[in-house]
C-alpha positions as CSV (number, residue, x, y, z in Angstrom):
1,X,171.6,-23.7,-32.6
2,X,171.8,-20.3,-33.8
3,X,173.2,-18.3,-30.4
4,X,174.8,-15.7,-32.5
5,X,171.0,-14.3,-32.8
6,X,170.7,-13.3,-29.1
7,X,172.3,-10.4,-27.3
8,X,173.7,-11.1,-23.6
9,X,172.0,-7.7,-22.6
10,X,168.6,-8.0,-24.6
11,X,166.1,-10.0,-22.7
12,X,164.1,-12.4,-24.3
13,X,160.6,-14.6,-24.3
14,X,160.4,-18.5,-25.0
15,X,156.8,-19.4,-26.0
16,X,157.0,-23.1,-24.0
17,X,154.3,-25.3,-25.1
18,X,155.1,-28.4,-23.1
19,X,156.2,-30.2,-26.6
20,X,159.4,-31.8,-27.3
21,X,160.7,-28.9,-29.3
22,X,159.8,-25.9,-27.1
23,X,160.9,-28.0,-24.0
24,X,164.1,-28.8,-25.8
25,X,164.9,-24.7,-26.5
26,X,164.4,-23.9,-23.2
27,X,166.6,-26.6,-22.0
28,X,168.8,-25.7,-23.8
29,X,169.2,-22.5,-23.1
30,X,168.9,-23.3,-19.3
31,X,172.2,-24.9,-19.7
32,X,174.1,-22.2,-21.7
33,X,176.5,-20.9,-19.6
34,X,177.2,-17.9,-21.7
35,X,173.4,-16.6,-21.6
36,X,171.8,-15.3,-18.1
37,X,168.7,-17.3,-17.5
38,X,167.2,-14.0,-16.0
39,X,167.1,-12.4,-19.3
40,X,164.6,-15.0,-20.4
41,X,160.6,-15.2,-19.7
42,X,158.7,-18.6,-20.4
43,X,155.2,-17.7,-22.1
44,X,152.9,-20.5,-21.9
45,X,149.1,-20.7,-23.5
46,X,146.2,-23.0,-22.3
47,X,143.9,-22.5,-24.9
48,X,141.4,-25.5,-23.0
49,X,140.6,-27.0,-26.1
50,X,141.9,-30.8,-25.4
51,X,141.4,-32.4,-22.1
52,X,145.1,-33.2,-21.6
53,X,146.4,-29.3,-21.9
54,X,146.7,-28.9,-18.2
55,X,148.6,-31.7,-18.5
56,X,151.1,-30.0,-20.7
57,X,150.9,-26.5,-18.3
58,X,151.9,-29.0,-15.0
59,X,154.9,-29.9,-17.4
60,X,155.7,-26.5,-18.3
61,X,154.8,-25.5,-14.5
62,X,157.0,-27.9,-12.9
63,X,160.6,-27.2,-15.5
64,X,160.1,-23.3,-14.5
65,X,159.6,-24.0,-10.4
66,X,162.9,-26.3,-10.2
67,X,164.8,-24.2,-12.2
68,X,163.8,-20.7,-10.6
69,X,162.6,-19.6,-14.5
70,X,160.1,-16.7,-14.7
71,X,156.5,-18.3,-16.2
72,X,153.9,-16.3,-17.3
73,X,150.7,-18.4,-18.6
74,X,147.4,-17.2,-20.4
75,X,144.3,-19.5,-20.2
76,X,142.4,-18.5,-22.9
77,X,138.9,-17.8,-22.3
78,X,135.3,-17.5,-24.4
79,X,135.4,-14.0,-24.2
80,X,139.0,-14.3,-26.0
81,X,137.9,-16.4,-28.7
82,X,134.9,-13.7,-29.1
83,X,137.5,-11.0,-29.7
84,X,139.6,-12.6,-32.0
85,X,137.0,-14.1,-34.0
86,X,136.4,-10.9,-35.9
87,X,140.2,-12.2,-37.4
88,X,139.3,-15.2,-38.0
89,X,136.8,-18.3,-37.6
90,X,139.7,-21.2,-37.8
91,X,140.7,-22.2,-35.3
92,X,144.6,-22.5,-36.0
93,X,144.8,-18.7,-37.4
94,X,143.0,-17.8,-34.4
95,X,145.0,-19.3,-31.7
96,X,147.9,-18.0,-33.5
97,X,146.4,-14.0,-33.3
98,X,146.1,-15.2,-29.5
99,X,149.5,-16.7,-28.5
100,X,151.6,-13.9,-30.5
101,X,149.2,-10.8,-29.0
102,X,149.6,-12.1,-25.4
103,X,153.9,-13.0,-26.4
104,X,153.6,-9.1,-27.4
105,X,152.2,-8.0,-24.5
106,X,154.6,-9.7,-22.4
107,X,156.8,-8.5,-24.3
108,X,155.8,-4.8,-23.3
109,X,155.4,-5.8,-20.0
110,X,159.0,-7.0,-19.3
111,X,160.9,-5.1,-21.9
112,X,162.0,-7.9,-24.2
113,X,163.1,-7.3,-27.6
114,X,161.8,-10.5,-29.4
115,X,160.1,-14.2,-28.9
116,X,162.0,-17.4,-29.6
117,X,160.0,-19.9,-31.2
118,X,160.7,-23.8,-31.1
119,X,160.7,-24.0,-34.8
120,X,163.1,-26.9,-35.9
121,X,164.6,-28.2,-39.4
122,X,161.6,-30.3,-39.8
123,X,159.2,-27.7,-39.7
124,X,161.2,-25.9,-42.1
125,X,160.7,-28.0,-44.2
126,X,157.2,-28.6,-43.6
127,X,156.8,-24.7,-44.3
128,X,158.2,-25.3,-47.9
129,X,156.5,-28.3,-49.0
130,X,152.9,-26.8,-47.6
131,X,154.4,-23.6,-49.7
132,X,155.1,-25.4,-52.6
133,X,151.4,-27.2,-52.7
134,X,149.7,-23.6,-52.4
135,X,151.9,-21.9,-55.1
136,X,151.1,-18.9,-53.3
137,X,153.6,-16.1,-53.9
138,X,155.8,-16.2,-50.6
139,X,158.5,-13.8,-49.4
140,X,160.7,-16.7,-47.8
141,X,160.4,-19.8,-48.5
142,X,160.8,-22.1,-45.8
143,X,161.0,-20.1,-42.3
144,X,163.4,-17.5,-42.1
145,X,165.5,-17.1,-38.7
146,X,164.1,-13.8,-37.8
147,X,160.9,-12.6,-38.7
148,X,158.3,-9.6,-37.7
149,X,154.5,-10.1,-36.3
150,X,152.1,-7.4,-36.2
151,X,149.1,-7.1,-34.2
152,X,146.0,-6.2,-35.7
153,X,144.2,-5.4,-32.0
154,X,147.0,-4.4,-30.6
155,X,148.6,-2.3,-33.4
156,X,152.6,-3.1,-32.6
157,X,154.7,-5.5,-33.8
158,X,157.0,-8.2,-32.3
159,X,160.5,-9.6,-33.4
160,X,160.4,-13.7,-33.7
161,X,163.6,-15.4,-33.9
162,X,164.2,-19.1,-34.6
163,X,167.6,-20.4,-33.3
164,X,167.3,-24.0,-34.0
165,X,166.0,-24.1,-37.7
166,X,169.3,-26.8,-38.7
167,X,168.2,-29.3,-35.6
168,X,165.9,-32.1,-36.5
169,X,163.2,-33.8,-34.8
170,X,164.9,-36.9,-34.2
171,X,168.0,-35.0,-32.6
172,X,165.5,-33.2,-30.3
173,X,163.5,-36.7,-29.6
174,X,166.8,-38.3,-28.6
175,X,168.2,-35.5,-26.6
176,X,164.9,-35.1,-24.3
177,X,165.1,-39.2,-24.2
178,X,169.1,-39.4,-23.1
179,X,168.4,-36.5,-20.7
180,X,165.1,-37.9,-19.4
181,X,163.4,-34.8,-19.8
182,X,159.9,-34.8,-19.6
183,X,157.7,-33.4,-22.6
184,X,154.0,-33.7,-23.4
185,X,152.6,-34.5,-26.5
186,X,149.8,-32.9,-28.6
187,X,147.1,-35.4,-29.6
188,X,146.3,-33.6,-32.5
189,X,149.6,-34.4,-33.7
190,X,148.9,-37.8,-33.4
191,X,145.2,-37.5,-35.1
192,X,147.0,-36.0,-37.7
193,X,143.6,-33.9,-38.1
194,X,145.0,-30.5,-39.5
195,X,146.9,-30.3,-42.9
196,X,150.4,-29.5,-41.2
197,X,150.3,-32.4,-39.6
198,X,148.9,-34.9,-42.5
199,X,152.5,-33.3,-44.2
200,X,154.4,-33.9,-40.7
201,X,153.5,-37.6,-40.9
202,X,154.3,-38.0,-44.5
203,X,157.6,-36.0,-44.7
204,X,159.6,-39.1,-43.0
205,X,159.9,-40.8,-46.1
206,X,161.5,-37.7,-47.8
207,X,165.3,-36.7,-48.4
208,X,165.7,-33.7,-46.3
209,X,169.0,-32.9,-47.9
210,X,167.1,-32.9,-51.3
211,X,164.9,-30.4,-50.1
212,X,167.0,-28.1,-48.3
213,X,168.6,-28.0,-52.0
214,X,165.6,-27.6,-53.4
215,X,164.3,-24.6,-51.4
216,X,167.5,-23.1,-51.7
217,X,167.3,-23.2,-55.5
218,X,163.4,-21.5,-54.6
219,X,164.8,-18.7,-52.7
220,X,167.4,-18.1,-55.1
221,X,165.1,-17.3,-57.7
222,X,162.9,-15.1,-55.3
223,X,166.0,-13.1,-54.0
224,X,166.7,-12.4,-58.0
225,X,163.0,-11.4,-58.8
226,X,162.5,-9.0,-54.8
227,X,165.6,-7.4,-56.5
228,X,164.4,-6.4,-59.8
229,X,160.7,-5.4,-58.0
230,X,162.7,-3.1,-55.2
231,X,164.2,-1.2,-58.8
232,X,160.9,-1.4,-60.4
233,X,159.6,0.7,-57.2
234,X,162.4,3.1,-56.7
235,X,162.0,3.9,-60.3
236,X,158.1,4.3,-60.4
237,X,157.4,6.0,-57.3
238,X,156.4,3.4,-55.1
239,X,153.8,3.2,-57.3
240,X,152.4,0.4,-60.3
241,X,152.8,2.3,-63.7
242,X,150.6,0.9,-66.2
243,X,153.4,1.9,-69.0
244,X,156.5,0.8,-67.5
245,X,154.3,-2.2,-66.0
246,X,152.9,-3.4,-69.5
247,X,157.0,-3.6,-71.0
248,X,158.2,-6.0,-68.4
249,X,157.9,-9.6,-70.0
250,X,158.3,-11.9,-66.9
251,X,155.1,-13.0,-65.7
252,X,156.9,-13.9,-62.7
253,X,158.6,-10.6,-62.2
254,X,154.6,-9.2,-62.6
255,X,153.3,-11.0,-60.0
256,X,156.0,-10.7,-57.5
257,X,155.2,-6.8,-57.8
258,X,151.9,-7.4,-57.1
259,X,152.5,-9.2,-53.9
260,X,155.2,-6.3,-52.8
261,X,152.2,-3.4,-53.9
262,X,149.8,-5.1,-51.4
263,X,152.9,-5.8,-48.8
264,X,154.1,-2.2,-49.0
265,X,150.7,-0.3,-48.7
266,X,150.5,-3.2,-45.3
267,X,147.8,-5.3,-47.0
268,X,149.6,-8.0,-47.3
269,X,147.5,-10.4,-45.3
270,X,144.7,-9.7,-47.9
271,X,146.6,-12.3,-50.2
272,X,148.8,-14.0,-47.5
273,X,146.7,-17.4,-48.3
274,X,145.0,-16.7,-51.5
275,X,146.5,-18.9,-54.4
276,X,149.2,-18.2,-57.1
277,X,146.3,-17.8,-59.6
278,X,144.7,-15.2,-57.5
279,X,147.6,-12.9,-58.6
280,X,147.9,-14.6,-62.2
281,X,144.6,-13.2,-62.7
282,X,145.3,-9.4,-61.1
283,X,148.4,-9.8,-64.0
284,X,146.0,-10.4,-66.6
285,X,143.5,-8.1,-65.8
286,X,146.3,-5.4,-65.4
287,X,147.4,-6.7,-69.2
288,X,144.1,-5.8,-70.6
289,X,143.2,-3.3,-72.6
290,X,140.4,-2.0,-70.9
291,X,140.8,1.3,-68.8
292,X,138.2,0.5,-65.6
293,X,138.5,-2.9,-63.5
294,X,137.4,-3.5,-60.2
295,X,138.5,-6.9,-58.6
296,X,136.9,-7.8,-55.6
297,X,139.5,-8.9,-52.8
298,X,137.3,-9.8,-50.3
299,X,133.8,-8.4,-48.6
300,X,136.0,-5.3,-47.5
301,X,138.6,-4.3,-50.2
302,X,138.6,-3.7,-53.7
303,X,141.9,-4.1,-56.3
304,X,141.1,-1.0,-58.7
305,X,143.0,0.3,-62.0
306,X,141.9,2.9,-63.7
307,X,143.4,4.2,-66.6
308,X,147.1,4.7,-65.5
309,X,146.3,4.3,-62.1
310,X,146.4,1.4,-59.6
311,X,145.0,1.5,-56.3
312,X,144.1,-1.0,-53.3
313,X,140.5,0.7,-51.4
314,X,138.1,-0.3,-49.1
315,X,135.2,-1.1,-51.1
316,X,132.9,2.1,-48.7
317,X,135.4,4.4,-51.1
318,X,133.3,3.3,-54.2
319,X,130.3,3.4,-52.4
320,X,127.2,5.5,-53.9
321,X,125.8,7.9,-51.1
322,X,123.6,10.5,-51.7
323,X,122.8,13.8,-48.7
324,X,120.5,16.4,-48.8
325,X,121.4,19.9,-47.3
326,X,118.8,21.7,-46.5
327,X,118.7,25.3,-45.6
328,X,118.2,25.2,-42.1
329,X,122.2,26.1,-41.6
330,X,122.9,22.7,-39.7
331,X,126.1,21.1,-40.6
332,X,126.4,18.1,-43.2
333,X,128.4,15.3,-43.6
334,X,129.0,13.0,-46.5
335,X,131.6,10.2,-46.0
336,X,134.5,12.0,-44.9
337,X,133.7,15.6,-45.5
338,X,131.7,18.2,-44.1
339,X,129.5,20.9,-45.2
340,X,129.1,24.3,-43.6
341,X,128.5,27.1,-43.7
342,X,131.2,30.0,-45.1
343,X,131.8,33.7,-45.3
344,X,132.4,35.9,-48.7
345,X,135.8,36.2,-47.2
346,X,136.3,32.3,-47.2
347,X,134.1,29.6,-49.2
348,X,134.2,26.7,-51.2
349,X,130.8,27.2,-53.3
350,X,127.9,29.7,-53.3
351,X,124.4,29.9,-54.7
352,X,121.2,31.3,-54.5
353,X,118.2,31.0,-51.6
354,X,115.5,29.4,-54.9
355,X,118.7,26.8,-55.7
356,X,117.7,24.8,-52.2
357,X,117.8,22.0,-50.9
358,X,121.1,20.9,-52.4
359,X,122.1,17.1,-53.2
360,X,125.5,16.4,-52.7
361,X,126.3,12.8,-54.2
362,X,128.0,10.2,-56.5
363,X,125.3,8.2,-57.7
364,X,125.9,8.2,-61.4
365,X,122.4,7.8,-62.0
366,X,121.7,11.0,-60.7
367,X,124.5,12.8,-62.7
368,X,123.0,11.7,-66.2
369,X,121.4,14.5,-66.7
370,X,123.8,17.3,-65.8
371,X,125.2,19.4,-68.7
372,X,128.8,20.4,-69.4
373,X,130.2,21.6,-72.1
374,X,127.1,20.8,-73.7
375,X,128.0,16.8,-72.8
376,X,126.3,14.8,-70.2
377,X,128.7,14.4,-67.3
378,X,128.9,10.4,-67.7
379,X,129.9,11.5,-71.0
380,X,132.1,13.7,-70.3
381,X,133.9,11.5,-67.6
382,X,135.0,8.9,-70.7
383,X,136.4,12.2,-73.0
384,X,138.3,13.7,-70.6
385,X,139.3,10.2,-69.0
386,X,138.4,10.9,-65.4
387,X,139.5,8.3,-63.0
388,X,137.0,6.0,-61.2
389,X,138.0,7.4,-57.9
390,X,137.3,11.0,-58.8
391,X,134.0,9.9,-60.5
392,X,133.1,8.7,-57.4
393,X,134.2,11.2,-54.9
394,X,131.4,14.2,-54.4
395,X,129.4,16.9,-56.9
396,X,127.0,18.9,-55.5
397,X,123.6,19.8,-57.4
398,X,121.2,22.2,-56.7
399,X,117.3,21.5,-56.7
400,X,117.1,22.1,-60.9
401,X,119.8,19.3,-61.0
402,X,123.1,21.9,-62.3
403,X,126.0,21.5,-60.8
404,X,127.3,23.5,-58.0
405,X,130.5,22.6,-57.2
406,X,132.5,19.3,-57.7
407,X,135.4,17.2,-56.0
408,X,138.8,19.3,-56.7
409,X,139.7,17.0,-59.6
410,X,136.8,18.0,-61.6
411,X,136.2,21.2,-60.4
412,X,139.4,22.4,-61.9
413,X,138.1,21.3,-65.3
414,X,134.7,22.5,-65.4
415,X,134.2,25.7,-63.2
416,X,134.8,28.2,-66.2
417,X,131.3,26.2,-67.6
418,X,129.4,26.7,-64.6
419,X,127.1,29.8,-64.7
420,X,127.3,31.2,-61.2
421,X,126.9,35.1,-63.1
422,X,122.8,35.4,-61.9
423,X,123.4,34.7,-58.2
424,X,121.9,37.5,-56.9
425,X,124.6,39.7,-54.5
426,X,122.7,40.3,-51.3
427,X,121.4,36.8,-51.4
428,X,124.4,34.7,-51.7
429,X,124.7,32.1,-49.5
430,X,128.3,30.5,-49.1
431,X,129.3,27.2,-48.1
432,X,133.3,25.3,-46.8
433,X,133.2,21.8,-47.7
434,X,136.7,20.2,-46.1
């Protein structure tokens, strides 16, 4: 057991399911005379999905009563699972966003710095061996002794600890058995119907020793490769540079950046259960020579280089939308800007009463036929190299189709070409776009 973790003047919260495990952590730190009971909150969940799980909270219940320990329960309801099915629609993940989001509040609640989880040497194990049969890329393999959860509803985060990651399940059975300690037990466990538990059932004819060697041999190799990625992002910015990325030889070293790009910009969920391949193939596609690639992630995000650079969006960013403004002086918006009206003193762009009504848009489709430097724009886009994102932020046309004014980017490159010399002086009509 791993006491050096806790602090004698931090309070704490044990998630207490009833199980051997949990019921075996909070015994044992009942019966620790160097930590203050009253610095520790038991968190229990009823999440009504088997018929025996009051069961398990009359356990729970009745440890906390004799022993004067502060319980706090949730019962999950329907109009939980409504919330939290926006997450996710599996079961397990979602009970998970529900047990850690009511530990965090709790944690708010009564000022406690962290929540100890029941995690043992057998689930450690577990962990890698479910790890291993992804071949995801993982930060940790195996579970690491302190970890951080972040709400998605809630938007904070929560320290978890696990203090008895070298105790096996055979110790705790025995213990609980010697001490007659009550403990209930999960049916589904016994049903072996999720994957965790088809492994928990199989890893008894394993060599536990063997695999703590082998994971350590894992993390070795990961501890090497987070090393050279934290130096590949001190020297590029925090950034993926298609140059220095293209001279690194180790496919590995490649894809471990990957995983670090989307953890740093806090998108690392997007890939948290996707396969090794899933990055294998962001690798290659980053290899390739061609200069625009778009990877869907999911229904909601987009992986996007273009030319030298490398950005995860939301998929809206890429998103054609067209708006007309019309001269009745209202104000317009497209996506995240707005268009109003200015003075002479302070404008973006100005024109002419006959240019109305205006278009501002990224459809391509409807840029085809604007001139620059005697180029079509689409053209000129794939001369001058212009990045997918600024293709597809704003221009602004006027009702003959010429450009008015542009996103910055472009604007910078093509307002000498734009003829604004026949705008007529007393007519001019000016315009802030921010």
């Amino acid at each position: 057991m791993r006491y050096d973790l806790l602090k004698n003047d931090s309070k704490y919260i044990i998630a207490v399911s009833g199980g051997p495990d949990s019921i075996f952590l909070l015994d044992n730190i009942y019966n620790n005379n160097d930590l203050n009971i009253n610095n520790f909150i038991v968190c229990f969940v009823n999440y009504q999905k088997r018929e025996d799980s009051y069961y398990d909270q009359q356990i729970v219940e009745q440890y906390c009563q004799t022993r004067k320990i502060k319980l706090v329960v949730k019962t999950v309801t329907p109009a939980d699972y409504g919330q939290y099915q926006k997450l996710s629609h599996n079961f397990q993940a979602l009970a998970r966003y529900l047990r850690y989001d009511f530990f965090l509040e709790v944690a708010r609640q009564y000022d406690c710095c962290a929540v100890l989880i029941a995690h043992n040497l057998t689930d450690n194990i577990e962990t890698f061996l479910l790890q291993k049969q992804r071949n995801g890329m993982v930060e940790y393999y195996g579970l690491s002794v302190e970890s951080t959860y972040f709400s998605k509803i809630l938007q904070d985060q929560l320290t978890i600890k696990r203090i008895m990651l070298d105790v096996s399940r055979k110790f705790i059975l025995e213990y609980l058995s010697n001490n007659k300690i009550n403990y209930a037990i999960d049916s589904t466990n016994i049903l072996a119907i999720y994957h965790r538990n088809i492994i928990r059932q199989e890893i008894q004819d394993l060599n536990i020793m063997d695999l703590l060697a082998e994971m350590q041999t894992y993390n070795s190799k990961n501890d090497e490769l987070k090393d050279l990625t934290a130096k590949y992002f001190f020297e590029n910015d925090g950034t993926i540079n298609i140059k220095t990325w293209q001279a690194i030889k180790d496919p590995n070293l490649k894809q471990m950046i990957l995983f670090n790009y989307f953890k740093e910009a806090g998108l690392a969920f997007l890939i948290a259960n996707k396969k090794r391949k899933f990055l294998v193939e962001l690798r290659e596609e980053l290899e390739s020579q061609k200069p625009n690639i778009i990877v869907a992630i999911n229904k909601e995000y987009y992986f996007v280089k273009s030319y030298q650079i490398v950005k995860i969006i939301k998929q809206t960013e890429l998103e054609i939308v067209s708006t007309i403004i019309n001269d009745d002086g209202t104000e317009t918006f497209w996506k995240n800007y707005q268009i109003s009206k200015g003075t002479e003193q302070k404008y973006s762009f100005k024109i002419n009463p006959n240019q109305y009504p205006l278009l501002i848009t990224n459809d391509v489709e409807k840029l085809r036929t604007v001139i620059i430097k005697n180029k079509k724009l689409n053209r000129w886009f794939i001369d001058e190299k212009i990045d997918l994102f600024t293709r597809y932020d704003y221009y602004i046309l006027d009702q003959a189709n010429n450009l008015v004014y542009a996103n910055q980017k472009v604007w910078q490159k093509v307002k000498e070409f734009i003829n604004n010399s026949d705008l007529e002086k007393d007519k001019k009509i000016y315009f802030m776009i921010k």
